[in-house]
ZAPABA-391627 format. One record per residue: x, y, z of N, C-alpha, C, O in turn. Coordinates in steps of 0.001 Angstrom, whole numbers, plus 500000, padded with zeros to 6 digits. Example, Ala and Ser with C-alpha at 12.3 -4.5 7.8 and 13.67 -1.06 7.14 Angstrom:
% residues 2
513190494310507800512300495500507800513200496700507800514236496681508465
512850497750507080513670498940507140512900500030507870513409501138508039
//
This chain:
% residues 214
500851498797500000500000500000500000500882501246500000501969501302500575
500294502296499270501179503362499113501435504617500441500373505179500711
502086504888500892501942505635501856502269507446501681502543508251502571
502129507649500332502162509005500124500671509708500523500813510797501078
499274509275500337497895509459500466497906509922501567497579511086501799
498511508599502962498607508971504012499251510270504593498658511308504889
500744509970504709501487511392504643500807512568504232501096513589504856
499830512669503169499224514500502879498270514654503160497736515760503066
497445513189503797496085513690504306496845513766505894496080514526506488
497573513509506547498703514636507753499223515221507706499411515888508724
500049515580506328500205517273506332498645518063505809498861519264505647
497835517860505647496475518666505675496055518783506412495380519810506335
495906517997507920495238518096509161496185518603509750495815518522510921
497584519280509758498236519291510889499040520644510585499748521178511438
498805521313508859499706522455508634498423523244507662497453522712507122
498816524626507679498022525643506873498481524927505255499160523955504924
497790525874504587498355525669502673499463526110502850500479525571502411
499430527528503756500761528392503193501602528208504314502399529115504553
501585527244505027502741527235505552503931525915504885503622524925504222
505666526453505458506469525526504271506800524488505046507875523950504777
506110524014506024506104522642506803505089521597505739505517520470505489
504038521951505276503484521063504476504156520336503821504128519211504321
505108520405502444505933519811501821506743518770502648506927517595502329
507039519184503381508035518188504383507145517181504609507245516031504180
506133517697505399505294516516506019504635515134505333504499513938505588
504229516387503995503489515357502648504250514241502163503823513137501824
505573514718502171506898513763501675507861512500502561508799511745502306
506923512842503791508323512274504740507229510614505410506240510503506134
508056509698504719506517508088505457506563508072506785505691507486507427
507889508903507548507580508507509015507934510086509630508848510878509400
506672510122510572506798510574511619507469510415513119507270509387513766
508221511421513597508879510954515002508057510508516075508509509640516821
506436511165516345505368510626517193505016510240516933504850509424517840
504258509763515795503556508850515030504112507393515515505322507169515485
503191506428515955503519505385516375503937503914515113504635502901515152
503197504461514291503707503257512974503486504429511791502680505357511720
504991503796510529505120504354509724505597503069508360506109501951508311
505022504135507375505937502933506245506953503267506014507455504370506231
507549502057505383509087501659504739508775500639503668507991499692503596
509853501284502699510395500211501782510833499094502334511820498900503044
509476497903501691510757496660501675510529495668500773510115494510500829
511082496770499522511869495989498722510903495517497464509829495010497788
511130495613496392510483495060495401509337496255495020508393495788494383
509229497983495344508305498456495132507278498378496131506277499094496154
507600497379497045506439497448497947506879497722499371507862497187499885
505872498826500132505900499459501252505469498365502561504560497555502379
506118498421503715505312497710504440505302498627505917506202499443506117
504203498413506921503954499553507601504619498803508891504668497575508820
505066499347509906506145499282510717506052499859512092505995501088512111
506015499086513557505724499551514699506991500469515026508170500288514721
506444501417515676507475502386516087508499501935517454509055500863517696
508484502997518073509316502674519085508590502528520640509187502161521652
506884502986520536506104502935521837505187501291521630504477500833520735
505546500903522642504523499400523037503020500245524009502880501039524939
501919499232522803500828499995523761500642499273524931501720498731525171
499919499021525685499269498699527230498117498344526784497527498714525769
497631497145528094496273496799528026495350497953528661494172497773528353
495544499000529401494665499888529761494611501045529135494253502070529716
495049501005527560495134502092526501496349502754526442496603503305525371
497419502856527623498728503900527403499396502848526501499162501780525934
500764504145526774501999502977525861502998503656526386502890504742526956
504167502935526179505565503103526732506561503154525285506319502278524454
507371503886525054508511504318524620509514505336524640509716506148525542
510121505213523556511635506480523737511515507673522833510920507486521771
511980508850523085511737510004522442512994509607521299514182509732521595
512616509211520219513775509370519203514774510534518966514438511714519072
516059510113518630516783511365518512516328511771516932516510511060515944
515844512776516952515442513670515486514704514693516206514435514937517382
514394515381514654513624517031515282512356516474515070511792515949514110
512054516743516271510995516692515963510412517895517628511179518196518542
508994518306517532507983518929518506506632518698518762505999517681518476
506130519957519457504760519577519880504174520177518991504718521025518282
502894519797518895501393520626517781500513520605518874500463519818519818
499614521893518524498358521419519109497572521000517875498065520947516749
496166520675518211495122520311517125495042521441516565495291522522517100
494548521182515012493913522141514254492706522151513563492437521281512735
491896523146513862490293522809512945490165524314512609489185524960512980
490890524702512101490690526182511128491811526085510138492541525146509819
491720527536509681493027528184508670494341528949509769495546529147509609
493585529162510654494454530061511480495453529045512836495080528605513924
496771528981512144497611527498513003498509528785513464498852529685512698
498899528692515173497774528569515864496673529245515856496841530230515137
495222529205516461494499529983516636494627530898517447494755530625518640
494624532620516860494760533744517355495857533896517630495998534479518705
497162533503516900498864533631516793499083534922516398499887535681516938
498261535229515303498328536850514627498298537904515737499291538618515877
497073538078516657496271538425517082497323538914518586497559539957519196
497683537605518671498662537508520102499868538500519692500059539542520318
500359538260519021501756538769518218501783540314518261502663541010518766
500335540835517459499803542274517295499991542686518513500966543432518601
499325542452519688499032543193520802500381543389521187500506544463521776
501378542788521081502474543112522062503810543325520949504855543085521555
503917543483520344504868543964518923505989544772519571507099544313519843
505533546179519816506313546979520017506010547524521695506262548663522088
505536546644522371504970547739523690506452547459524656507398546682524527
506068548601525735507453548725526643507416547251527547506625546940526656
507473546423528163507273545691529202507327545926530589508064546886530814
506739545329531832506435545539532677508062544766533376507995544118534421
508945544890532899510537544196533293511234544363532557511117543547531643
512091545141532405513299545467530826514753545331531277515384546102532000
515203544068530640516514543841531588517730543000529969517341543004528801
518439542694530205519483542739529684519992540979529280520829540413529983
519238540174527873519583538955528266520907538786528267521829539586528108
520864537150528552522176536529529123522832536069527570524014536164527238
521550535484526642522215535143525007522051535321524271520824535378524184
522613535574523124522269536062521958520790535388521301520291534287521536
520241536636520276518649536641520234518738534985519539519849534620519153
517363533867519375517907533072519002516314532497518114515317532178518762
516336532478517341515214531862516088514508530380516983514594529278516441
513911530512518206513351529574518847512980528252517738513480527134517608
511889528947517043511702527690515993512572526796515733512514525618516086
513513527370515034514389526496514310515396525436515438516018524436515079
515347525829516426515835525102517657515454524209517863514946524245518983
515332522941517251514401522051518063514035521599519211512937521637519768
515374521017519642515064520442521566515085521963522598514739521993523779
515653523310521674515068524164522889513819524568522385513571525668522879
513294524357521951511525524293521419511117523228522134510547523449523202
511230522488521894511066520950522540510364521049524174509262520830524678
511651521491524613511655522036526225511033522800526676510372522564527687
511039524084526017510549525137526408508704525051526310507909525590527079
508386524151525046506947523668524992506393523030526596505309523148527167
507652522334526985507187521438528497507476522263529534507051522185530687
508112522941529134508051524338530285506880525160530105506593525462531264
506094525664529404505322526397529354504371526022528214504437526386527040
503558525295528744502764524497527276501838525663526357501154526638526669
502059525273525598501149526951524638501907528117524473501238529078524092
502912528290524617504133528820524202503727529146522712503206528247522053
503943530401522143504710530525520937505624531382520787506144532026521697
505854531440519751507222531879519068507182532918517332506601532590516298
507649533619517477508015534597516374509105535172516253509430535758517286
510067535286515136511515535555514921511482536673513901510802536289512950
511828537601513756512356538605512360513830539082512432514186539775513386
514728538718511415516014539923510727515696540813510047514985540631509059
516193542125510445516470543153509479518082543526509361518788544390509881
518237542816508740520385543450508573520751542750509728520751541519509746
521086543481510763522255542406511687520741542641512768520703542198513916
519560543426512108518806543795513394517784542145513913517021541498513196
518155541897515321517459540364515393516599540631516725516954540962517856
515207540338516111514331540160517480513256538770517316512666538393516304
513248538151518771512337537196519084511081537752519852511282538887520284
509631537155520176508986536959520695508436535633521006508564534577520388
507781535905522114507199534495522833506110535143523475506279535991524351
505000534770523066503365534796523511502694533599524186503016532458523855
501664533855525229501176532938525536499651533556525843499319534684526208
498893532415525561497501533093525930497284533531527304496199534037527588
498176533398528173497601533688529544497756535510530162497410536130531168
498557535846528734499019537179528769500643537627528946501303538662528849
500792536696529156502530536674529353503305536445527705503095535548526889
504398537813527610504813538144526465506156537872526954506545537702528110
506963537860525543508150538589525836508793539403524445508011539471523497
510046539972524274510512540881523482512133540619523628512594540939524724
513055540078522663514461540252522688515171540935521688515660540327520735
515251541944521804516190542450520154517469542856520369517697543395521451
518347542725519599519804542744519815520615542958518019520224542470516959
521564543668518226522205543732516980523107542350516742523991541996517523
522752541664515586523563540656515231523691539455516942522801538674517279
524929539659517658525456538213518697525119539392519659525602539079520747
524606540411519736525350541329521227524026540753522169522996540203521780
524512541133523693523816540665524825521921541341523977521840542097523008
521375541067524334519481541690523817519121542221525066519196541843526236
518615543432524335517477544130525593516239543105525481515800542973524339
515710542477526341514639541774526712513677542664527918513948543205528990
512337542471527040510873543052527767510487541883527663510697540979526854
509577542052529063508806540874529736507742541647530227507694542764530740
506623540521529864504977541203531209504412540105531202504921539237530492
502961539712532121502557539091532387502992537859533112504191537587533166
501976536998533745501755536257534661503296535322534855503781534877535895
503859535226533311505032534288533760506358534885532667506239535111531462
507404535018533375508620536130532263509039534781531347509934534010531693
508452534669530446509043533711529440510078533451528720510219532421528060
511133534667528823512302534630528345512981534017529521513859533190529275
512718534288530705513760534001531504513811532548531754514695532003532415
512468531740530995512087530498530939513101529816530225513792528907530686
513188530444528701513718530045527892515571529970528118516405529210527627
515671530878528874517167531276529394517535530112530266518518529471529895
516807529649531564517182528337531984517269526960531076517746525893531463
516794527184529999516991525922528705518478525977528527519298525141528907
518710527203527827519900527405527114521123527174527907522145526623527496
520870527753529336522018527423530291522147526226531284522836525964532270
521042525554530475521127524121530706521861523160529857522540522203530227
521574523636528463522303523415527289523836523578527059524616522738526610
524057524701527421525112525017527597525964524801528653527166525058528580
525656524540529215526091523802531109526111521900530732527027521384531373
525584521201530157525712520075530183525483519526528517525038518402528283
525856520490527444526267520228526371525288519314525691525651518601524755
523754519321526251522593518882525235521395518837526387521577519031527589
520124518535525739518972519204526502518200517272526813518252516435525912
517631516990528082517160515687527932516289515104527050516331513881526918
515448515811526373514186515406526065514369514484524620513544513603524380
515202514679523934515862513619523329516451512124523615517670512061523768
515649510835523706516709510016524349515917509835525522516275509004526356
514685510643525717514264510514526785513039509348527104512303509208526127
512778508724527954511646507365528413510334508261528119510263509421528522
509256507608527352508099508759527930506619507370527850506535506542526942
505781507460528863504884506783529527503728507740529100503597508917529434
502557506668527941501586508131528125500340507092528494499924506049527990
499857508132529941499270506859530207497654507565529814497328508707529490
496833506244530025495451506535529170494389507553529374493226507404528999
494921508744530078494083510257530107494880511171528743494357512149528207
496304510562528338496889511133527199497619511936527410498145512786526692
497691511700528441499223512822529490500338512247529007500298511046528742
501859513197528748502838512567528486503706512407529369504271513432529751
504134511006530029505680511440531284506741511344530503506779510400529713
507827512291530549508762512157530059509679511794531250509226512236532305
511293510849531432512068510468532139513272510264531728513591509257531095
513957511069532001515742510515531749516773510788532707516940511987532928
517472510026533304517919510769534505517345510966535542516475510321536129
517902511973535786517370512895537329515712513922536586514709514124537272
515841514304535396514761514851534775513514514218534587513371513045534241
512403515223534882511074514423534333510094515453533887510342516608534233
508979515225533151508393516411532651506991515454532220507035514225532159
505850516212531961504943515601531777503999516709530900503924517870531304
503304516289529708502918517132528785501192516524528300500659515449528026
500877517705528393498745517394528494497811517234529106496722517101528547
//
C-alpha cells in the first residue's frame, strides 16, 4: 500500500496551505510521534512498521523520544495554526514591558531550535514563538495566551534588551533551557523514556529529569 495518500492527508490536518512545513510533512513516510510508519521493503512494495512505543492493556503505551527534530502541535480545525497567533503577536509587537533587563544570550530563532523548542513547549505548554532579521537587526517573541509576552532584540550576537509582562517572564524560561544546554552540552528530552498513560498525558524520564505534557 502506498503511503504518500497517508502522509498529505497529515500534512492537511496538521499544517496551513501556506505554511512551508506542508511539503516536508506530505513527503516524509515517518513521523517521530507517530507510532507506525511505512518503509520500503523491497520490490516496490511498502510495508507499515511499529514504532518505538509498546501499547498497554489499559490504553497507554511506553517508549523512547527518538533522537530527530521533531515537537509539539496542538490540534487544528481552522486556517488560522495557531488559533489567534496573529492576534497575540499584534498586541504586544512593540509595547514597553512591565521588566526590561538585559539577556544573558544572543537573540535566538526559537523555531528552528528544536530540543530548545522541545523544552521550552514542556516548560510552558502553549508557548509561541516569532523571529524577524532586518540586517544584523534580530528580534524574538514568545506569547502565551495567559498574557505573558516577551521581546528580545539585539544587533547581530550582542547581549538583547529583553521586555517581559505578564503572569510568567518567558524569556527568563527560555534562558534556563539554554544554560542548561550550555552547562551540560545537550537538553534531555531527546533520548528521553516517555509513559503516556490513558488520560493522554505525556511522562517524560531521563535521569534525574522528568516532565509531563497534556
Amino acid at each position: 500500500m502506498d503511503w504518500k495518500p497517508y502522509a498529505q492527508r497529515l500534512a492537511a490536518e496538521v499544517t496551513p496551505s501556506v505554511s512551508r512545513w506542508r511539503a516536508a510533512v506530505a513527503t516524509t513516510p515517518r513521523h517521530v510521534f507517530v507510532p507506525r510508519w511505512w518503509e520500503p521493503a523491497g520490490g516496490g512494495v511498502w510495508a507499515l512498521r511499529d514504532g518505538p512505543a509498546d501499547k498497554e492493556a489499559d490504553g497507554g503505551a511506553r517508549g523512547v523520544v527518538e533522537w530527530d527534530r521533531a515537537g509539539f502541535m496542538s490540534t487544528r480545525t481552522g486556517v488560522d495554526y495557531p488559533p489567534g497567533e496573529g492576534e497575540l503577536f499584534g498586541a504586544v509587537r512593540d509595547h514597553e514591558g512591565e521588566q526590561v533587563t538585559e539577556g544573558r544570550y544572543p537573540v535566538l530563532n526559537v523555531a528552528e531550535a528544536w530540543d530548545v523548542r522541545a523544552m521550552l513547549e514542556l516548560a510552558v505548554p502553549g508557548v509561541e514563538t516569532h523571529y524577524e532579521e532586518r540586517g544584523e537587526q534580530r528580534t524574538a517573541w514568545l506569547v502565551h495566551t495567559d498574557g505573558s509576552w516577551a521581546r528580545a532584540s539585539a544587533t547581530w550576537i550582542d547581549p538583547p534588551t529583553v521586555h517581559q509582562s505578564g503572569p510568567r517572564r518567558l524569556w527568563t524560561a527560555l534562558e534556563r533551557i539554554r544554560h542548561r544546554l550550555n552547562t551540560e552540552g545537550g537538553l534531555p528530552i531527546y533520548g528521553s523514556r516517555v509513559h503516556i498513560t490513558p488520560d493522554g498525558v505525556c511522562h517524560f524520564t531521563r535521569g534525574q529529569w522528568s516532565a509531563r505534557y497534556g
